[in-house]
C-alpha positions as a printed NumPy array, in Angstrom:
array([[ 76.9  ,  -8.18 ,  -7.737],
       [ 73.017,  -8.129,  -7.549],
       [ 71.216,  -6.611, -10.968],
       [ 69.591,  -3.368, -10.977],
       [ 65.597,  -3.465, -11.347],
       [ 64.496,  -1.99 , -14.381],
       [ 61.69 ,   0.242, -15.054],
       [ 60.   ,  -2.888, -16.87 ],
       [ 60.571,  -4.978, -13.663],
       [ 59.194,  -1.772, -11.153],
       [ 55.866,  -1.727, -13.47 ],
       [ 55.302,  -5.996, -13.067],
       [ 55.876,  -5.54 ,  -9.729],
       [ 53.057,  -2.573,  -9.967],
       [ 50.754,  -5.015, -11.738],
       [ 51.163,  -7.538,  -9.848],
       [ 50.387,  -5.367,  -6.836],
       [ 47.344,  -4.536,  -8.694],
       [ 46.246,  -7.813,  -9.883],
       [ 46.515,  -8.946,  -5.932],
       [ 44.47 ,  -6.16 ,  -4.81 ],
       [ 42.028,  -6.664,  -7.497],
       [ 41.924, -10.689,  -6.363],
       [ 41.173,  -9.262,  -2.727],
       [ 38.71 ,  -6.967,  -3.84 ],
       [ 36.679,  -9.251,  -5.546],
       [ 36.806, -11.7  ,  -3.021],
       [ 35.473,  -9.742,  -0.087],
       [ 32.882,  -9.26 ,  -2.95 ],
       [ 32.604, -12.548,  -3.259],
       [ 32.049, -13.343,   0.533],
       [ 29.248, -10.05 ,   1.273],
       [ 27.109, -11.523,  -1.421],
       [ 27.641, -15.124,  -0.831],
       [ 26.389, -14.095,   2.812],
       [ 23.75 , -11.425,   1.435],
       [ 21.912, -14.619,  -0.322],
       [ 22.418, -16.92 ,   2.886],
       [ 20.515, -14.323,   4.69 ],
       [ 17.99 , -14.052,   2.103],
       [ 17.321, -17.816,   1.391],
       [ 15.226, -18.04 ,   4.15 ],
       [ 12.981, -15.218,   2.99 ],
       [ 13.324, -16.5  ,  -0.316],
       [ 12.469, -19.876,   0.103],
       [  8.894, -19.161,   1.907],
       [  8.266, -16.554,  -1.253],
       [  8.763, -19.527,  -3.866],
       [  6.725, -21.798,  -2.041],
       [  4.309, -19.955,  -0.849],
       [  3.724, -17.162,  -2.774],
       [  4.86 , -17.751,  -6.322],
       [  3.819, -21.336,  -6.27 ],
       [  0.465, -19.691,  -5.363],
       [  0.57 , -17.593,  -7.648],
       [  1.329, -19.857, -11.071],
       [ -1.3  , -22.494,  -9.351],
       [ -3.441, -19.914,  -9.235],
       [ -2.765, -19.029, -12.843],
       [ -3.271, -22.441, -13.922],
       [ -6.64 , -23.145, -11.883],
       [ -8.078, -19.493, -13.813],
       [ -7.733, -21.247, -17.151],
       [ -9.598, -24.431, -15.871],
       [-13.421, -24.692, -14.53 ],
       [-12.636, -25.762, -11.328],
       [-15.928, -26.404,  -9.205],
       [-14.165, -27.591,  -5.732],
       [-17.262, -30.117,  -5.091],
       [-16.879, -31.695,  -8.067],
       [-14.764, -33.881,  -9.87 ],
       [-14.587, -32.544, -13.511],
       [-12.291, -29.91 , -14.056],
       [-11.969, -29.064, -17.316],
       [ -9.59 , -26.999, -19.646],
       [-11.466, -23.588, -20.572],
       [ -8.757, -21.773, -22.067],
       [ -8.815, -17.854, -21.45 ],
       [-13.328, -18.379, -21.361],
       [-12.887, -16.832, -17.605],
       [-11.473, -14.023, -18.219],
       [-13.919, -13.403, -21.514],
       [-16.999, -13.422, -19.135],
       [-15.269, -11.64 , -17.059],
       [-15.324,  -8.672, -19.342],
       [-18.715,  -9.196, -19.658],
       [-19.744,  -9.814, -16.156],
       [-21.404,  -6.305, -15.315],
       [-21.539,  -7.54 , -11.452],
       [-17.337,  -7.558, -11.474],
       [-17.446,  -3.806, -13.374],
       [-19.938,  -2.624, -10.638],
       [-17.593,  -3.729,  -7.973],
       [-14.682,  -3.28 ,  -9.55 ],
       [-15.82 ,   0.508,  -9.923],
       [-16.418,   0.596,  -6.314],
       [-13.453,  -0.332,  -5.475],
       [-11.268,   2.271,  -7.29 ],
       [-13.695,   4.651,  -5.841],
       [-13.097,   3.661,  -2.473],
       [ -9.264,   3.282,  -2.607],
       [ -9.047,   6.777,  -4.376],
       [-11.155,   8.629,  -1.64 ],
       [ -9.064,   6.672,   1.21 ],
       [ -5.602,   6.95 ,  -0.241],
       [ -6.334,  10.602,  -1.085],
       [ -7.736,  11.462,   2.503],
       [ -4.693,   9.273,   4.541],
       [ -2.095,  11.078,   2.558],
       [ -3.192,  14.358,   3.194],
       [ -4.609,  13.949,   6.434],
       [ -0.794,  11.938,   7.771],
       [  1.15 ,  14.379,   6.332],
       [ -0.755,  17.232,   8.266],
       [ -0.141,  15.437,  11.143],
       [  3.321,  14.822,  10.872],
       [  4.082,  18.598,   9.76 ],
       [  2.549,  19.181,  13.255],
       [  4.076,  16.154,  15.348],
       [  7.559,  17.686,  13.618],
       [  7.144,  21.012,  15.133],
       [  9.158,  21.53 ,  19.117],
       [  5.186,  21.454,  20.726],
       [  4.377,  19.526,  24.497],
       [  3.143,  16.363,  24.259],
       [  4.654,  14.852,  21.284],
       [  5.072,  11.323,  22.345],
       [  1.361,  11.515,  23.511],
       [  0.151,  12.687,  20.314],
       [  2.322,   9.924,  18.431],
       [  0.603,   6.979,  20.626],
       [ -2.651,   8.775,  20.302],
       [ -2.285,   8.657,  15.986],
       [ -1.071,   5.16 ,  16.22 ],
       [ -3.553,   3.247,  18.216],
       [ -6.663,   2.933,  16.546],
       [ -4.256,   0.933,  13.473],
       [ -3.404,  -1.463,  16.309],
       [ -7.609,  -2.228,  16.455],
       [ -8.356,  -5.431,  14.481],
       [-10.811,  -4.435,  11.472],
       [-13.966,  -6.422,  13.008],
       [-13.623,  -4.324,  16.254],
       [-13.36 ,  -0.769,  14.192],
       [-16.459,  -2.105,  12.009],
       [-18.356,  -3.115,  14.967],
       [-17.576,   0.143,  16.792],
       [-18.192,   2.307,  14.092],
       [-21.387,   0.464,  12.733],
       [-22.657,   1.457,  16.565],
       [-21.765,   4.793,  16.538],
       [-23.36 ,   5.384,  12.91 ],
       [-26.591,   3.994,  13.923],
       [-29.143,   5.651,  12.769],
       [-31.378,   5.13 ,  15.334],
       [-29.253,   4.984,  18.394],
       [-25.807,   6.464,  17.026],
       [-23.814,   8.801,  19.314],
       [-23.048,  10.735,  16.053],
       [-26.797,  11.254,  14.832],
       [-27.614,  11.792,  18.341],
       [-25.226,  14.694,  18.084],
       [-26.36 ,  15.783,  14.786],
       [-30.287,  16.539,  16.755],
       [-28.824,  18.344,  19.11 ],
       [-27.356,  20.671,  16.613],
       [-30.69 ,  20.567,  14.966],
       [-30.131,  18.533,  11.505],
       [-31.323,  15.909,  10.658],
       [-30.178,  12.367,  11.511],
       [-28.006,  10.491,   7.844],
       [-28.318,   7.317,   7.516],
       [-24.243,   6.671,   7.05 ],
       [-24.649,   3.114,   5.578],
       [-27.834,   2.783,   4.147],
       [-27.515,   5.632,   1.353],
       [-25.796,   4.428,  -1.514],
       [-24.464,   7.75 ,  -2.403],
       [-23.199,   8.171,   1.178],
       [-21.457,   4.581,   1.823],
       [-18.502,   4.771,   0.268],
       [-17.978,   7.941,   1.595],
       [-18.43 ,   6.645,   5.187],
       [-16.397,   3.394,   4.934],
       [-13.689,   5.54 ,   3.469],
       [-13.823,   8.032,   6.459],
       [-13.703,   5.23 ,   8.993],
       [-10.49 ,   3.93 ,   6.995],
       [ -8.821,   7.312,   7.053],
       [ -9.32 ,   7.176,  10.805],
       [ -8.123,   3.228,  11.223],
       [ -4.862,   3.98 ,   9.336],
       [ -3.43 ,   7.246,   9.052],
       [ -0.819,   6.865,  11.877],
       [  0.978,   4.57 ,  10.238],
       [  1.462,   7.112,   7.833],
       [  2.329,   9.623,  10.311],
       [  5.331,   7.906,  11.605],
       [  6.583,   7.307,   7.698],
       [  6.218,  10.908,   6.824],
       [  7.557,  11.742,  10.28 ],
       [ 11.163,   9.709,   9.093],
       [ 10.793,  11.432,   6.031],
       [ 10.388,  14.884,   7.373],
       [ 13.664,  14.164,   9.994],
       [ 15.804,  13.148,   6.807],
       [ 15.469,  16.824,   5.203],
       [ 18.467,  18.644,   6.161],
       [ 18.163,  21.713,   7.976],
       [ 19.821,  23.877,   6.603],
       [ 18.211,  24.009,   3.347],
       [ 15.252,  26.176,   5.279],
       [ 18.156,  27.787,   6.664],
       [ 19.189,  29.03 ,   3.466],
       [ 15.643,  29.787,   1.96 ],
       [ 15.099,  32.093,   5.212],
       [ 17.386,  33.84 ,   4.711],
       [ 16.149,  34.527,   0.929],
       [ 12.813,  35.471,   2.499],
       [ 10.914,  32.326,   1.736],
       [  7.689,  32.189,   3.897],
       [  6.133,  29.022,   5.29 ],
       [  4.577,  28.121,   1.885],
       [  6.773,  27.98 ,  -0.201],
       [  9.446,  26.208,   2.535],
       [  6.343,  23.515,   1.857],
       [  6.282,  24.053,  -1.387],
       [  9.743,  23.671,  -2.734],
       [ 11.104,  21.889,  -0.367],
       [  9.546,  20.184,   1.899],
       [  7.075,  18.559,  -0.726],
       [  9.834,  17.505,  -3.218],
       [ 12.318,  16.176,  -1.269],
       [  9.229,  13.489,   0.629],
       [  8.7  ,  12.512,  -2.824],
       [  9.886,   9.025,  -2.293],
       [  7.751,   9.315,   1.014],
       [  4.892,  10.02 ,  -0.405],
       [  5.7  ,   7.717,  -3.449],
       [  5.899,   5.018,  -0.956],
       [  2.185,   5.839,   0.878],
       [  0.314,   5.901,  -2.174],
       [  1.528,   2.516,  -3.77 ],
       [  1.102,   0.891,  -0.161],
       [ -2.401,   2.428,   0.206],
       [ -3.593,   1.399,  -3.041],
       [ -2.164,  -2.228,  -2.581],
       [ -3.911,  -2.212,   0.163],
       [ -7.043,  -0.402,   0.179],
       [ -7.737,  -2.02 ,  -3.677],
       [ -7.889,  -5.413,  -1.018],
       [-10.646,  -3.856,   1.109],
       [-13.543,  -6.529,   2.279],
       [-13.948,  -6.288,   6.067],
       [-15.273,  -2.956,   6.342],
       [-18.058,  -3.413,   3.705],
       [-18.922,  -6.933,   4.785],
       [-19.052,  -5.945,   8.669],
       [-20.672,  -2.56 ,   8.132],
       [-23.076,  -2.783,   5.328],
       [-24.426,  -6.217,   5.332],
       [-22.28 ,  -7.665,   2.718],
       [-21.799,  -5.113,   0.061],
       [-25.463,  -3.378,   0.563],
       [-27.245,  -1.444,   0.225],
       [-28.033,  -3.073,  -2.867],
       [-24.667,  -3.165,  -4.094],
       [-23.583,   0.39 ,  -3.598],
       [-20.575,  -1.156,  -1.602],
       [-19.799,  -4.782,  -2.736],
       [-15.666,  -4.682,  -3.737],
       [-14.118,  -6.96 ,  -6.124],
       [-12.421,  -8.877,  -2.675],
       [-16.229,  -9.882,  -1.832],
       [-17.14 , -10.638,  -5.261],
       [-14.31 , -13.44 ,  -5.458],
       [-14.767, -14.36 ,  -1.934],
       [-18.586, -15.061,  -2.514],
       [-17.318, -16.859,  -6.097],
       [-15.038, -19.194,  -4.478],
       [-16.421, -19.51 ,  -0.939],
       [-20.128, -19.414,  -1.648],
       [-20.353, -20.882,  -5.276],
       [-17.345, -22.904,  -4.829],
       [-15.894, -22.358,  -8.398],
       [-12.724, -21.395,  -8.192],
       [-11.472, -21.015, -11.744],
       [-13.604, -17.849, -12.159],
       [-12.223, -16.504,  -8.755],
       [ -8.559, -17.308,  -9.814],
       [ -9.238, -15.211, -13.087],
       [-10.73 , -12.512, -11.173],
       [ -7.643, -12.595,  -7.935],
       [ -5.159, -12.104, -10.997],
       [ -7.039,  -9.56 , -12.948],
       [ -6.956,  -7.942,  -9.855],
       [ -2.937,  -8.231,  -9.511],
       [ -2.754,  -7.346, -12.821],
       [ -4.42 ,  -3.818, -12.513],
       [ -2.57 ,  -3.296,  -9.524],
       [  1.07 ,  -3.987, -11.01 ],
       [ -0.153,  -1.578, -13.843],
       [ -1.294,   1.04 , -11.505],
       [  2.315,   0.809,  -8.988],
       [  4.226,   0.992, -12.523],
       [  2.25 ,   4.474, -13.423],
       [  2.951,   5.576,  -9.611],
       [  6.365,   4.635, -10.162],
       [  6.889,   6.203, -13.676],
       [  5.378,   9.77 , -12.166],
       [  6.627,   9.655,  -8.877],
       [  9.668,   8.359,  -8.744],
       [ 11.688,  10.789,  -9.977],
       [ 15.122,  11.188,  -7.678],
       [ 15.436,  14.856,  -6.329],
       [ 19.032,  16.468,  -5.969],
       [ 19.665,  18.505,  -3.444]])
């Protein structure tokens, strides 16, 4: 006669069971992340040689004088980054900078996410209007500062032109120094707010409808659909414009040294880019342009962490 299974036996066999499913589990685990970093390594291997080997050269040439012409290269210790604080030519464009990434990150927000509320609305021509945004980021940033530097002319400038017929006076966009910044910014708005677009665009499509739905029907006007929920829920949106603008507009050269004669007038718009160009590239001593490239990272990881630790709050909905 065969024995009877006991409930001790029925809850091995459970466990067991378990145990198996457990192995499976783990091993399909296993397998997506073995093939996650396969995928990856590719990626990863370019970053490690080319960026963070870079990056830890670079570290180790800022502690150094490192004159490329010549052979001595000796150990300075930290002595870059003390003159550094005391360089009043890196504060000046250092200050410039923030000035100019501030009025440009400030004006592309609000000026892409205009835009996109009105590319989201059911209006003819959409797909026109998209193109239209887009193209003047596909322009390379010698042929916007060449364009632009014609049309601002303040001799022969459409835009001054303009301004007689109207009766003012013509404004000399890039020779004032209270006015440059100003006017490279505004020519950077226009270059690169359709990117922009199209991000807050995806970010207005992933709201779900019928949260306005709902707030209709409690009477909620057009504001505050905006203003509670619309706004909130592109947090990570917006989150994600600002810390890309900033990264990227902190990195400005181009537009200054196309449109103002390197950083003029005077030095109303020389950037900390042009300063450590000109210090590596024109003085050839790289050890003081290493210090200043990772001061620069520096104040930019501090800034992203502050963007993060303000903005990136999760919103439930």
């Amino acid at each position: 006669m065969g024995q009877l299974s006991t409930p001790s036996d029925a809850g091995l066999i459970d466990i067991n069971r378990q145990g198996s499913a457990r192995r499976v589990r783990l091993s399909l685990k296993t397998r997506e992340s073995l093939m996650a970093y396969i995928f990856l390594a590719p990626f990863l291997f370019f970053f490690f040689v080319f960026v963070l080997r870079s990056v830890v050269f670079g570290g180790w040439i800022s502690l150094h004088r490192w004159p490329i012409l010549a052979p001595d290269k000796g150990y300075v210790a930290f002595n870059n980054y003390v003159s550094l604080m005391n360089d009043s030519l890196w504060w000046t464009a250092l200050q410039n900078t923030v000035v100019f990434a501030a009025l440009t990150v400030a004006g592309t927000t609000v000026l892409s996410l205009l835009a996109a509320l009105a590319l989201n609305r059911p209006l003819p021509g959409q797909s026109f209007f998209r193109i239209l945004f887009y193209m003047p980021s596909l322009l390379s940033v010698s042929v916007v500062a060449i364009a632009w530097s014609w049309l601002l002319n303040t001799d022969f400038g459409i835009i001054n032109y303009g301004l007689q017929l109207l009766g003012l006076p013509k404004v000399n966009w890039t020779g004032d120094a209270n006015l440059v910044l100003i006017t490279l910014s505004l020519v950077t708005i226009w270059w690169g707010f359709g990117f922009p677009t199209l991000v807050f665009l995806a970010g207005l499509r992933g709201i779900p409808e019928p949260l306005y739905e709902a707030a209709k029907i409690d009477g909620a006007g057009g504001w505050a659909l905006f203003w509670y929920i619309t706004l909130p829920l592109l947090r990570p949106t917006l989150l994600f414009v600002t810390v890309t603008g900033f990264i990227s507009h902190f990195q400005v050269f181009g537009q200054p040294y196309l449109m103002t004669n390197q950083g003029g007038p005077g030095r109303a718009s020389f950037t900390v880019i042009m300063y450590i160009f000109q210090t590596a590239w024109r003085f050839f001593n790289l050890g003081y342009a290493s210090a200043m490239a990772l001061t620069l990272a520096a104040i930019l990881m501090i800034l992203t962490l502050i963007q993060f630790r303000f903005g990136g709050r999760r919103v439930e909905y």
